[in-house]
C-alpha positions as CSV (number, residue, x, y, z in Angstrom):
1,X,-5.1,-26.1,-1.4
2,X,-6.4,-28.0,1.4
3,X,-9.6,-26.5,3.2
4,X,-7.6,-26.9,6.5
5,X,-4.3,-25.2,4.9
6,X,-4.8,-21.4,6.2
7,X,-3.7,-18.7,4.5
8,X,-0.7,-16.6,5.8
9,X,-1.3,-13.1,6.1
10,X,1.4,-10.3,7.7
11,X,0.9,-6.7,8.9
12,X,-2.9,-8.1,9.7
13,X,-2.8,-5.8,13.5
14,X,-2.6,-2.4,11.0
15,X,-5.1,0.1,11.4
16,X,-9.3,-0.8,10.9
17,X,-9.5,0.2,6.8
18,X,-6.2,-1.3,6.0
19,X,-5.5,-3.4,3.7
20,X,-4.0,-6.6,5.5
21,X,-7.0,-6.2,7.8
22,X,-9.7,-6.2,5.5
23,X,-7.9,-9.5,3.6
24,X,-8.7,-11.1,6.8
25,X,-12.2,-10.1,7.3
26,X,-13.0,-11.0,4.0
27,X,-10.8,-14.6,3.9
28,X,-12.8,-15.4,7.0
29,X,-16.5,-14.2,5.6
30,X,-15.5,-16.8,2.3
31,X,-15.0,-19.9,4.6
32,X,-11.4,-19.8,4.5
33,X,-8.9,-20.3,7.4
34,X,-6.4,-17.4,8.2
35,X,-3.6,-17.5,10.2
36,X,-2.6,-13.4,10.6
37,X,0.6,-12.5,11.8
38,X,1.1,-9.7,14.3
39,X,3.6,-8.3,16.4
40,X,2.0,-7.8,19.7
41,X,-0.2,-9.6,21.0
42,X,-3.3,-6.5,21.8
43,X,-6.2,-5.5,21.3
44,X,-6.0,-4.7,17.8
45,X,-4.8,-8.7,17.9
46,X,-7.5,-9.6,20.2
47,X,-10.6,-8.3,17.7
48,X,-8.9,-10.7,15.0
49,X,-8.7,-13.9,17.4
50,X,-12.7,-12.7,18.1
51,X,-13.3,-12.7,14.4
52,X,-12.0,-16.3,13.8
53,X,-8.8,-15.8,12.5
54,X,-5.4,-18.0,14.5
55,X,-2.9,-15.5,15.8
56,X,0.9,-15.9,15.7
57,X,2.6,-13.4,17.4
58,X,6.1,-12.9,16.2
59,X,8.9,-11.0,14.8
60,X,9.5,-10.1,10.7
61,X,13.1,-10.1,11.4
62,X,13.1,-13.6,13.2
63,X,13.9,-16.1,10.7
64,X,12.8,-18.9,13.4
65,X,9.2,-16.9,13.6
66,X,9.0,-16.6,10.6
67,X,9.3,-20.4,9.8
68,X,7.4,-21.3,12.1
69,X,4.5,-18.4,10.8
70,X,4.6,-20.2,7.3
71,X,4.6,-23.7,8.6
72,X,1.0,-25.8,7.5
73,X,0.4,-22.8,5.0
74,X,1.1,-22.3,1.1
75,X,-0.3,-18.8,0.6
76,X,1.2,-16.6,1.6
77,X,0.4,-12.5,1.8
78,X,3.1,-10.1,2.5
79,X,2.8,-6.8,3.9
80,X,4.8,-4.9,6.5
81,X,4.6,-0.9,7.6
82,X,7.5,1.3,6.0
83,X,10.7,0.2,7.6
84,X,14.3,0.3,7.0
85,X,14.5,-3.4,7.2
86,X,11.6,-4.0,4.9
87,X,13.6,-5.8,2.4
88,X,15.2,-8.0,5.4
89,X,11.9,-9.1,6.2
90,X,10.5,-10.1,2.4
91,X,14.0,-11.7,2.1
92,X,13.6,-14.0,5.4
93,X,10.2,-14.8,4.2
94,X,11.1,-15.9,0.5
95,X,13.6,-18.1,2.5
96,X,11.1,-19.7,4.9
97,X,9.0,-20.1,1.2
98,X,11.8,-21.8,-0.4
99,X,12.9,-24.0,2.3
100,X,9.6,-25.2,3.1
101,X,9.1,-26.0,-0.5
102,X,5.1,-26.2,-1.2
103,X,3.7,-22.7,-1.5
104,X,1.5,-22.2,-4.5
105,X,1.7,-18.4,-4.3
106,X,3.6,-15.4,-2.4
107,X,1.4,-12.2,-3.1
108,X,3.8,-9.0,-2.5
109,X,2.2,-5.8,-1.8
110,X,4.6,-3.9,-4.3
111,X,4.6,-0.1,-5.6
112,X,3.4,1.4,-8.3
113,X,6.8,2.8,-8.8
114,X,8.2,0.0,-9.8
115,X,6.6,0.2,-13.0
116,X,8.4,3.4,-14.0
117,X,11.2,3.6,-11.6
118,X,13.0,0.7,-13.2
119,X,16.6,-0.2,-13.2
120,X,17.1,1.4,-16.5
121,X,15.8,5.2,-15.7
122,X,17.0,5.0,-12.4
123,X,20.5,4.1,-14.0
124,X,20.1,6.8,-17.1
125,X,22.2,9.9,-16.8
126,X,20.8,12.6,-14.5
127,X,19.6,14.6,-16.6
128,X,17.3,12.2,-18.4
129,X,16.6,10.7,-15.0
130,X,15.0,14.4,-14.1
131,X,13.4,15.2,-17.3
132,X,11.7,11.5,-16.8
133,X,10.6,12.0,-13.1
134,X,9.8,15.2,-13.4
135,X,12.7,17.7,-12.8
136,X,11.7,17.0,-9.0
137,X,13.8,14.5,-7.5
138,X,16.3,11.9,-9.6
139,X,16.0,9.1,-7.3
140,X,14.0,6.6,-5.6
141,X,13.4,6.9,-1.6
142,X,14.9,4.2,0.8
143,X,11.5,2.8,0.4
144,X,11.3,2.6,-3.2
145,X,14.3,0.9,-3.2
146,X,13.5,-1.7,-0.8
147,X,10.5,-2.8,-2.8
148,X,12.7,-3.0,-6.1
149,X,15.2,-4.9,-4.3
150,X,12.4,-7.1,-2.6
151,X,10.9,-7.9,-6.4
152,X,14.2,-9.0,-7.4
153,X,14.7,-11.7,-4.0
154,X,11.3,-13.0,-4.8
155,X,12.0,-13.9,-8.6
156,X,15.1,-15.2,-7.9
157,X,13.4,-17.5,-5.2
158,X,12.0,-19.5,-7.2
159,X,9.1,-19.1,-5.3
160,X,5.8,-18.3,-6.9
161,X,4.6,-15.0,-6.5
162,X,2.2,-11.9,-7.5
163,X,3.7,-8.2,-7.8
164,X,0.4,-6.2,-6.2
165,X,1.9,-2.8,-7.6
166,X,-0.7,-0.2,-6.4
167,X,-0.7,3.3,-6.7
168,X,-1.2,6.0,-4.0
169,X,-3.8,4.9,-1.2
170,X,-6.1,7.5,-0.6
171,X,-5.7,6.4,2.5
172,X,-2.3,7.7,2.5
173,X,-1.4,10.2,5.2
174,X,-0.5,12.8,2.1
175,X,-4.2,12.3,1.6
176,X,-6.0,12.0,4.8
177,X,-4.7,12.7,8.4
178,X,-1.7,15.2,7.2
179,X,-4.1,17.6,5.6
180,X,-6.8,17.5,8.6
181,X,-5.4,20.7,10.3
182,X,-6.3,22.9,6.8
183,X,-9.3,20.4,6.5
184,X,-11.0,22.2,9.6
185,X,-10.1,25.8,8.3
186,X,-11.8,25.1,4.9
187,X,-8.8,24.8,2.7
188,X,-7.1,21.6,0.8
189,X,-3.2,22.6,1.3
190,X,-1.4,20.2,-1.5
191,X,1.8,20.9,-3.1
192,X,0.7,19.2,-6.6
193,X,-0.2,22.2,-9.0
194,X,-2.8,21.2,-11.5
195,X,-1.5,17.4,-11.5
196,X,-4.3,15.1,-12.0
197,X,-4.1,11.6,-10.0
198,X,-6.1,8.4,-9.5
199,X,-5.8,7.3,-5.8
200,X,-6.9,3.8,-4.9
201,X,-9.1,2.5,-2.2
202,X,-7.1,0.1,0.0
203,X,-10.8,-2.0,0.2
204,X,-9.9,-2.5,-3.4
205,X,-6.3,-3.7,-3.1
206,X,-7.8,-6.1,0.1
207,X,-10.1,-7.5,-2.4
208,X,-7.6,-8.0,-5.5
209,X,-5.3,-9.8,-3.3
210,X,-8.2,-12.2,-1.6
211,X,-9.1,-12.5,-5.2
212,X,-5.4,-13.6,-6.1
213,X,-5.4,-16.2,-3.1
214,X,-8.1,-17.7,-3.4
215,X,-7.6,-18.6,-7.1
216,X,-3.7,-17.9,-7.4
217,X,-3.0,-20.4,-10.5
218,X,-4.1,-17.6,-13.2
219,X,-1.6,-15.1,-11.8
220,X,1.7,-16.2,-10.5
221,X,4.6,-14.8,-12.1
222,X,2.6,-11.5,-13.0
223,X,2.4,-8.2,-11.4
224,X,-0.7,-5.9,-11.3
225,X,-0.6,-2.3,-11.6
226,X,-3.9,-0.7,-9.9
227,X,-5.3,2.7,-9.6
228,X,-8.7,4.2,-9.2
229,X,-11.3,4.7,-11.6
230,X,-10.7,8.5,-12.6
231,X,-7.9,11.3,-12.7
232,X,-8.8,14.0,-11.0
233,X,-7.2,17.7,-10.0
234,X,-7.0,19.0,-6.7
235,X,-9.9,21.0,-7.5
236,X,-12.1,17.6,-7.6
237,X,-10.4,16.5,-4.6
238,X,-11.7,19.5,-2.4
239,X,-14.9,18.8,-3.9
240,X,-15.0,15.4,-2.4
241,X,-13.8,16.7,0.6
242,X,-16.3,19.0,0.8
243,X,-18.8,16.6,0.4
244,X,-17.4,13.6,2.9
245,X,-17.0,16.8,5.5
246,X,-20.6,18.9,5.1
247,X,-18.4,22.2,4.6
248,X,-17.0,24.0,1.6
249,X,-13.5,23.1,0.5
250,X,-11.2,25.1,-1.7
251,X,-8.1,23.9,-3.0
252,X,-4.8,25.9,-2.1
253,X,-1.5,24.9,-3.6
254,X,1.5,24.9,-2.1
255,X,5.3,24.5,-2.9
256,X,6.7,21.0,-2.7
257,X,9.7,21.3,-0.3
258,X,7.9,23.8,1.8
259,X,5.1,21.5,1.8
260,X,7.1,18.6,2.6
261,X,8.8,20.7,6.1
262,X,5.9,22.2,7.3
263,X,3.4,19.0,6.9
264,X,5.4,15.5,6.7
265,X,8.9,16.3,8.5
266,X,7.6,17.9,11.4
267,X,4.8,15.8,11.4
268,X,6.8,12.5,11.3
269,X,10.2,13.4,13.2
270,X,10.8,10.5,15.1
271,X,10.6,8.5,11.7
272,X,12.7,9.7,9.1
273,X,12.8,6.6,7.1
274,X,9.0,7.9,6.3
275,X,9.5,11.0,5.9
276,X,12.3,10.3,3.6
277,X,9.5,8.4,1.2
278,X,6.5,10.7,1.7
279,X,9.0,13.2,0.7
280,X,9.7,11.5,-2.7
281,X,6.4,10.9,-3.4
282,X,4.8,14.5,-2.9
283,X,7.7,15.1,-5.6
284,X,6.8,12.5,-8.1
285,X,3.3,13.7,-7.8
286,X,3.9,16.9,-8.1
287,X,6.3,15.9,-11.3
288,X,3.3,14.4,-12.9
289,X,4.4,10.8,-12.4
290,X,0.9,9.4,-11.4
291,X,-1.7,11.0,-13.8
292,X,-2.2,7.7,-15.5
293,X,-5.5,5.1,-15.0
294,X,-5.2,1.5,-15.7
295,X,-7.9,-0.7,-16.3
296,X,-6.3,-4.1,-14.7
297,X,-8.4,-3.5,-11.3
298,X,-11.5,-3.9,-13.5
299,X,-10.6,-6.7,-15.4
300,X,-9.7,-8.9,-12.2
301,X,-12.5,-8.0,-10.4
302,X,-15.3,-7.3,-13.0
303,X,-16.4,-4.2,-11.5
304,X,-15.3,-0.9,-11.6
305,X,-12.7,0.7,-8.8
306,X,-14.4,2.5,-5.5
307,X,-14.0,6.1,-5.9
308,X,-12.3,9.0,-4.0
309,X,-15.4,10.0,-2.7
310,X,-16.4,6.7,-1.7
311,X,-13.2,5.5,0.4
312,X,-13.0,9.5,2.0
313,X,-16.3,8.4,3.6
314,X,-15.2,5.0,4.8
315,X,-12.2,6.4,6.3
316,X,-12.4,6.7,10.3
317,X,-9.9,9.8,10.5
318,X,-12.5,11.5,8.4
319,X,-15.5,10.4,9.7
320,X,-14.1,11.9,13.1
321,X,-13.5,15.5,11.2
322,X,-16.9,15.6,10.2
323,X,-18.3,14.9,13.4
């Protein structure tokens, strides 16, 4: 790649801590020349510009944007917020890829669904579909779907690309800014049992994927499941709560659908397309679908993953509660 090629990267105007954001940062700190693409020109926008990065201000569902967006580059990062018209947007951009004809890699922030929700449990009968996911739920959220769809455009692009398949965030509203209001009362209200999970810091997905850009030739036509570096009950997770917040925590479980009404739907009304795949996932959780670790974070980046405890205290919504 050229020194004066800049790297594409979408969703870059997301929240301080996220992962598109941090890409940028850390692509700029190494030398390299960013072009992020936002939606709206603002403030968020504004801090990028200040930071070095070129700013194209456009629409994900604008074919012309987009081709214009990817000309002069050839890596490309893709990322958008949960929509219903996510699988529009990665298809528009693997046509922009393929048209322009010179990318060297497309790095899709997947799911780490897709490595168990594939085409042939999600196609078994129903029964073995709920034994396998849990007895919870027997299907895959709009979202879920969209990303499995948006795996298949990209490999039959052509174009050369990178599944990023992390797990849960624990940045993830489930995880953070959803639980705040039992937070303050002293009490961790999760509908997951004794599950044991292995969140990820999104610092640690940002620094995969820089890692992927930088040096794609290694990894194209792969995909990378990540998690964190431990399982952990939601007994440990009060305890790092407790920590991160100065008060004590006690874990209190809940049932999953009255979980899922009282804390996500009412929460999230006026977006239903989320709600519909926070929904899922509190049940896949709770169904034991994500007490698993992988070691692939480690063996890209030759250290070991941030920890719960670590990313709880880098996260602003937190750091405001424990004012």
């Amino acid at each position: 790649m050229s020194e004066r090629n800049p790297i594409l990267i979408t969703g870059a105007a997301g929240e301080v801590g996220g992962v598109s954001r941090t890409m940028v940062e850390m692509l700029l700190d190494q030398g390299y020349l960013v072009r992020a693409f936002v939606r709206r020109d603002d403030e968020r926008a504004h801090s990028l510009r200040q930071a070095g990065a070129e700013i194209f201000v456009g629409d994900l569902l604008n074919v012309a944007d987009v081709t214009a967006a990817l000309k002069g580059c050839r890596r490309i990062y893709f990322s958008m917020s949960l929509s219903p018209y996510y699988t529009d947007a990665v298809t528009l951009m693997a046509a922009a890829a393929r048209a322009q004809g010179d990318i060297e890699v497309f790095v899709n922030i997947s799911e780490f669904e897709q490595g168990f929700m594939t085409f042939e449990k999600m196609t078994a009968p129903s029964e073995e579909r709920r034994s396998w996911l849990g007895g919870l739920v027997t299907d895959w959220s709009p979202q879920h779907r969209a990303h499995w769809i948006a795996e298949q455009v990209l490999d039959w692009s052509g174009v050369p690309t990178v599944n990023v398949r992390a797990t849960i965030f624990v940045e993830n509203p489930i995880l953070t800014w959803l639980t705040l209001g039992p937070l303050s009362n002293g009490e961790l209200r999760l509908p997951f049992g004794p599950q044991r999970i292995a969140p990820i810091a999104g610092y640690d997905v940002a620094e995969v994927c820089v890692r992927i850009l930088v040096d794609p030739a290694p990894h194209v036509s792969k995909s990378y499941e990540l998690t964190g570096p431990e399982l952990k009950d939601m007994h440990g997770f009060a305890e790092d709560y407790a920590a991160v917040l100065g008060r004590q925590i006690s874990y209190i479980p809940e049932e999953v659908d009255a979980w899922n009404e009282t804390f996500v739907a009412s929460a999230l009304t006026e977006y239903p397309h989320v709600v519909e795949h926070l929904k899922t996932l509190t049940k896949l959780i709770a169904g034991g679908r994500y007490d698993v670790v992988t070691d692939q974070l480690e063996t890209l980046l030759g250290r070991r993953p941030k920890t719960v405890r670590w990313a709880l205290e880098n996260n602003p919504r937190l750091q405001m509660a424990a004012d």
